[in-house]
C-alpha positions in Angstrom: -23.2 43.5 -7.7 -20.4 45.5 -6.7 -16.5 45.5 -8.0 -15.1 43.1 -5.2 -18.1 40.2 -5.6 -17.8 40.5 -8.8 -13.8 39.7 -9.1 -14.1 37.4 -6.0 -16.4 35.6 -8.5 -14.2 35.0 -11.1 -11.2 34.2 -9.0 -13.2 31.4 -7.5 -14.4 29.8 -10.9 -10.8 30.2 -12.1 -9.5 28.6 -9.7 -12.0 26.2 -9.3 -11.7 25.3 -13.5 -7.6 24.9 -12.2 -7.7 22.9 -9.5 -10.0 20.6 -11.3 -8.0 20.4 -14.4 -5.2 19.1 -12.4 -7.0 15.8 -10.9 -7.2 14.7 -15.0 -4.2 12.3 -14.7 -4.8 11.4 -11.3 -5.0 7.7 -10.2 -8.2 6.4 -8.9 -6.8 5.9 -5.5 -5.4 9.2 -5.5 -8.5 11.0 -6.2 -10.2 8.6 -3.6 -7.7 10.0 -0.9 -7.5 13.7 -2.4 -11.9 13.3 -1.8 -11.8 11.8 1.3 -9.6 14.4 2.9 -11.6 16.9 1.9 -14.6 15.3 3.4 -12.6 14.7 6.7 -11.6 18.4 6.8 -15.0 19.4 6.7 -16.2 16.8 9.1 -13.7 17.5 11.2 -14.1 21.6 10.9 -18.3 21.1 11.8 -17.4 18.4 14.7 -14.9 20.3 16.5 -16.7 24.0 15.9 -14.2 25.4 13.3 -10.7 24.3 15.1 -7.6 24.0 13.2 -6.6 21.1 14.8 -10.2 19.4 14.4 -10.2 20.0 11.0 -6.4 18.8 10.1 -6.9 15.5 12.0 -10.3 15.2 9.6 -8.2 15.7 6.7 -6.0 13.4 7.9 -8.3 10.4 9.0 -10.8 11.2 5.6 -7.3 11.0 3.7 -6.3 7.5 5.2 -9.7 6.3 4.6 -10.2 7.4 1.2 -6.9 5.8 0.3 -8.1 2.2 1.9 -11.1 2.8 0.1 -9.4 4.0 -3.5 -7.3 0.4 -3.0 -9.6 -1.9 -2.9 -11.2 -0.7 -6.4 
């Protein structure tokens, strides 16, 4: 494995250990919408073959969504 996989690696399990940390004190509504616009933004990036604008009206729908969703429970 050469230098750059190897620190592109780590920088991704950092992050990813970061970015998780941070949902701890997060509402169950808010990590319903926080899920659901990530699922829209990748819906929307595979429907509409990568566009930017396919994948931030996704994010946005799978956001409104996930918040209906996170209310109910």
């Amino acid at each position: 494995m050469n230098n750059l996989t190897r620190v592109s690696s780590i920088a991704v399990l950092v992050v990813s250990a970061v970015s998780l940390s941070a949902c701890s004190n997060m509402t169950h509504r808010d990590k319903a919408t926080a899920a659901g616009a990530a699922i829209g933004g990748v819906a929307g990036s595979v429907l509409s073959n990568g566009s930017a604008l396919g994948t931030v009206g996704g994010a946005a729908v799978g956001g409104v969504v996930g918040n209906e969703v996170g209310k109910r429970k």
